[in-house]
N, C-alpha and C positions, 0 to 999 in steps of 0.2 A: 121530729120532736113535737108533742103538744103544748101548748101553751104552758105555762106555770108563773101563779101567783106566788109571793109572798110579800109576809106584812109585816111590818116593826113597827108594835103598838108603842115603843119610846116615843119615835120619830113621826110617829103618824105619817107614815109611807107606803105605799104599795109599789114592786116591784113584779111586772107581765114580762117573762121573758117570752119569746118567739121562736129562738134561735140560736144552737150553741155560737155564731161566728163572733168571730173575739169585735170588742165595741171599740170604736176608730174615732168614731167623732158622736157627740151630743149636744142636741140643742132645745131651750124650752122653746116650745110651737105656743103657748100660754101658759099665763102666772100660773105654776104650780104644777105644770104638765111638760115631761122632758124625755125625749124620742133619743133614743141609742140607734147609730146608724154603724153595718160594718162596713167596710175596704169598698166593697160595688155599691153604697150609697142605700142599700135596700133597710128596713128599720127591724132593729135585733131586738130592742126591746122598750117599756114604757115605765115610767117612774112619775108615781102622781102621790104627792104633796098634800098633806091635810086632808088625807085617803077618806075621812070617816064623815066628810060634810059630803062627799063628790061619789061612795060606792057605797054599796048594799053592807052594812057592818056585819050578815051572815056571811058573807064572802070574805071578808079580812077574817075573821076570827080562826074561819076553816083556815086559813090560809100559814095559820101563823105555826 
């Protein structure tokens, strides 16, 4: 699988999955940045908070 963004200009988030394996556990690594981990610990996917001060706003908008 290739990466995939998406973005919810509601919530100003950005969602990078990695990985279909279903998400087991999540934890924020820093304010606003939160790591989806599956079953073997490996990281499935990323979820960043107030997407539009922290990433390129070309990249959210494509993304949405």
């Amino acid at each position: 699988m290739s990466p995939r963004l998406s973005y919810d200009r509601q919530t100003d988030a950005a969602y990078l999955r990695f990985s279909e394996s279903a998400v087991v556990e999540s934890e924020e690594v820093s304010p606003g940045v939160v790591l989806d981990y599956d079953a073997d610990g490996r990281i499935v996917a990323m979820e960043i908070l107030k997407a539009t001060d922290r990433l390129p706003r070309d990249a959210l908008f494509a993304a949405e």
